[in-house]
Residue, then its C-alpha position, 0 to 999 in steps of 0.5 A: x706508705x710502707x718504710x722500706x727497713x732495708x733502705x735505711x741500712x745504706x742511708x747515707x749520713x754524709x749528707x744527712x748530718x751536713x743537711x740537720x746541722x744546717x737547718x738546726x743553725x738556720x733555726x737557731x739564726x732566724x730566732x736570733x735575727x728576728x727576735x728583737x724586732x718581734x719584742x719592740x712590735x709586741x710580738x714573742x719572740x720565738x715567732x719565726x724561730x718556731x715557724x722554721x722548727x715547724x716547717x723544718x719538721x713538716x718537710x722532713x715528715x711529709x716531704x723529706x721521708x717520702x721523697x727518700x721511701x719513695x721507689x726512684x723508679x715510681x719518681x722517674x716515671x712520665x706519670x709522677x713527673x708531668x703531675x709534678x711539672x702540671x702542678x708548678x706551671x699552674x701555681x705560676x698561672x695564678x701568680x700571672x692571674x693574680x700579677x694582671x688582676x691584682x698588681x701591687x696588692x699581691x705584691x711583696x718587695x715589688x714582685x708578685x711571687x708569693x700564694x697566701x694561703x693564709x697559715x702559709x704562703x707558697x711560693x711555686x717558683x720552688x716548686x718549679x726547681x725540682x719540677x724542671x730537674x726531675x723533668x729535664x733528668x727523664x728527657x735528657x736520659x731518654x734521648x741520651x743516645x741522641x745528643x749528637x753533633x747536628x741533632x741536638x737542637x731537634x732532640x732538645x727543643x721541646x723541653x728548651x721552650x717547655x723550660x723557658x716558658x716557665x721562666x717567663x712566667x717567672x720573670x712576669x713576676x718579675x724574680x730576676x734571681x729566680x731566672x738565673x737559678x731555672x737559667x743554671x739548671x738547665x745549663x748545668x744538666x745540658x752540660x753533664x748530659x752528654x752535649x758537648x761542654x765548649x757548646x754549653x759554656x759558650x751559650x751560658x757567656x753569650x746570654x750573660x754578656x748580653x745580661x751584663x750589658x744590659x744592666x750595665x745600660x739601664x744603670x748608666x741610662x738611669x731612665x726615669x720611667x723606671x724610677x719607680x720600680x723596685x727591681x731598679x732601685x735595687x741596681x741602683x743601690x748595688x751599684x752606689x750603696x753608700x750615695x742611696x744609703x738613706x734609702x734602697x742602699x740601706x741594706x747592703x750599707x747595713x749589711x757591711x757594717x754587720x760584717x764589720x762589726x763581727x770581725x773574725x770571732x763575733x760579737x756573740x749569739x744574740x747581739x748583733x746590733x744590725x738586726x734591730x731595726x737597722x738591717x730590715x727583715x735580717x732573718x730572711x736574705x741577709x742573714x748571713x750578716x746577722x751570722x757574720x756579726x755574731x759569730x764572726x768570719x770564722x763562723x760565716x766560713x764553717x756554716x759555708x764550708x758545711x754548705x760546700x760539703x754538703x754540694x761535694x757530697x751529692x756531687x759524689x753520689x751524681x758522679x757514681x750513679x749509674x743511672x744517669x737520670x740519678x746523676x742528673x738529679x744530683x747535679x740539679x739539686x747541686x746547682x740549686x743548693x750552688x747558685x742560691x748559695x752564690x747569689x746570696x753571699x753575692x749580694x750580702x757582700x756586694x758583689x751581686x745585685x740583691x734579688x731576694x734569693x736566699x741562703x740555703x737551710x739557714x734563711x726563713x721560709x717555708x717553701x725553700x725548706x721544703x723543696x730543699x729537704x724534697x732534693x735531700x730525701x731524692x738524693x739520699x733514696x738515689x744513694x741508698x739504692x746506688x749501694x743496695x744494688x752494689x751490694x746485690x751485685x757483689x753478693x751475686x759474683 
């Protein structure tokens, strides 16, 4: 792929720099989480703090540049997009292969949602974000002049059954955060797309209502044929912590004392006494109260605030498109960069049940590092062609 030397000219360091800071902390953290549990089980200590700078370099290499060098109008095409979406739908066939061949052995924390390739494992349901954005993006922008009252449903049914196929195919797994955040993307680009808003948001209260009753349900009924399952213990736990603190509670019990201990200016980077052994896998989705409790309140506050920074950047970029596919990827990568966000700080804190989601460019793992960079470099080439063709159309007048 030739570089396009123009394109770096009107490269946008307002999102770049808030996304480097971010991975460089999350580098930093996974080493200072996970280095003390690695020593007592023999293993170096850089183990997962190399992994990420790996896969931090890999993405922004092989995903991340070409994602930014990549012409929008070769991405927005029906050819790269349907590749793209055939790709993630047959990785969640495997995964449903592998769930009906397999069951627990495939299993990790309770779901099957992890390909082991052996150097690395893949987990397509990141894959499968970006696919039903760009994917929703090209649709939505192609029936733009056909979102009308009485004719929506006929112009958008494909695509709602194309997106909730995939998300059955997820919740087969079963990944309930991961339902939620596919759930948000569609949501979110219904409403900016030109459907009318009150409509949107009385969908999204009706299907949360109905999950919260639902959980509500399940915890109250506490059946005994779901004793056993993993998901289960885990609404358990969110909603009496402290009763199961011996056993599925331990985390978020854990998770407090972290949080506690920190205070507003920390205990220091590298001391945190959660994370050995107390905490279990710190490095992953609770990492956050690793950084609380080193860095204290007031660090967790910057890290976050440098997150929502980052999301009002992009949001920006999707507001002044003029494209309103561009504008649609921006407010898709938003919503995942948002609710993973959410449903991360959610849980360490209590407020959410815990569902494995992680926290964006700070938690280890390979393939939420490489979708993620995947959506900056997107959203980074969506801008700098944004300011090239400004720029063109100035110098014309």
């Amino acid at each position: 792929m030739r570089p396009d030397k123009q394109k770096f000219l009107y490269l946008d360091y307002k999102i770049l720099l808030p996304y480097l800071i971010l991975c460089v902390v999350g580098i930093v953290m996974v080493y200072s989480a996970s280095s003390d549990i690695l020593l007592v089980n023999g293993f170096k200590p850089t183990v997962y703090g190399g992994k990420q700078l790996i896969y931090f370099i890999v993405a922004v290499i092989f995903l991340g540049y070409p994602a930014f060098n990549t012409k929008m109008r070769k991405i927005r095409s029906w050819r790269f997009i349907m590749s793209y979406l055939g790709i993630s739908v047959f990785l969640l066939l495997i995964l449903l292969a592998m769930k009906i061949i397999g069951g627990a052995r495939f299993a990790v924390n309770g779901a099957v949602g992890w390909i082991n390739l052996g150097f690395i494992s893949i987990q397509p349901l990141e894959i499968a974000k970006l696919a039903l954005i760009l994917y929703l993006a090209k649709i939505l922008d192609k029936r733009a002049n056909r979102l009308v009252a009485g004719n929506i449903w006929h112009s958008l049914s494909n695509p709602t059954i194309i997106a909730f196929a995939i998300m059955a195919l997820v919740i087969v797994e079963p990944d309930f955060g991961g339902i939620a955040i596919l759930f948000m993307i569609v949501m979110v680009l219904y409403a900016v797309s030109g459907i009318r808003a009150g409509l949107v948001l009385t969908w999204m209260f009706i299907l949360l209502g109905l999950v919260i009753g639902f959980v509500s349900l399940i915890i109250v009924w506490n059946p005994k044929f779901l004793q056993n399952s993993y998901q289960f213990q885990r609404l358990l736990a969110f909603a009496h912590p402290f009763q199961l603190e011996k056993t599925s509670g331990a985390q978020l019990v854990n998770s407090y004392y972290a949080i506690h201990n920190g205070g507003l200016f920390g205990v220091g980077l590298g001391n945190s006494m959660q994370k050995r052994g107390y905490l279990p896998e710190p490095y992953t989705d609770f990492i956050m109260s690793i950084i609380s409790e080193e860095l204290g309140s007031i660090g967790a506050c910057l890290i976050l605030g440098l997150l929502f920074y980052l999301m009002w950047r992009i949001m920006e970029v999707g507001v002044h498109a003029q494209s309103q596919f561009n504008a649609l990827v921006c407010f898709g990568v938003t919503t995942i960069i948002f609710t993973e966000t959410l449903f991360n700080i959610g849980a360490v804190i209590g407020l959410l049940p815990i569902t494995g989601v992680t926290l964006p460019f700070i938690s280890y793992g390979g393939s939420s590092m490489f979708v993620l960079t995947a959506g900056i470099g997107l959203v980074l080439n969506i801008s700098a062609e944004e300011k090239r063709a400004i720029m063109i159309e100035r110098s014309v007048q």
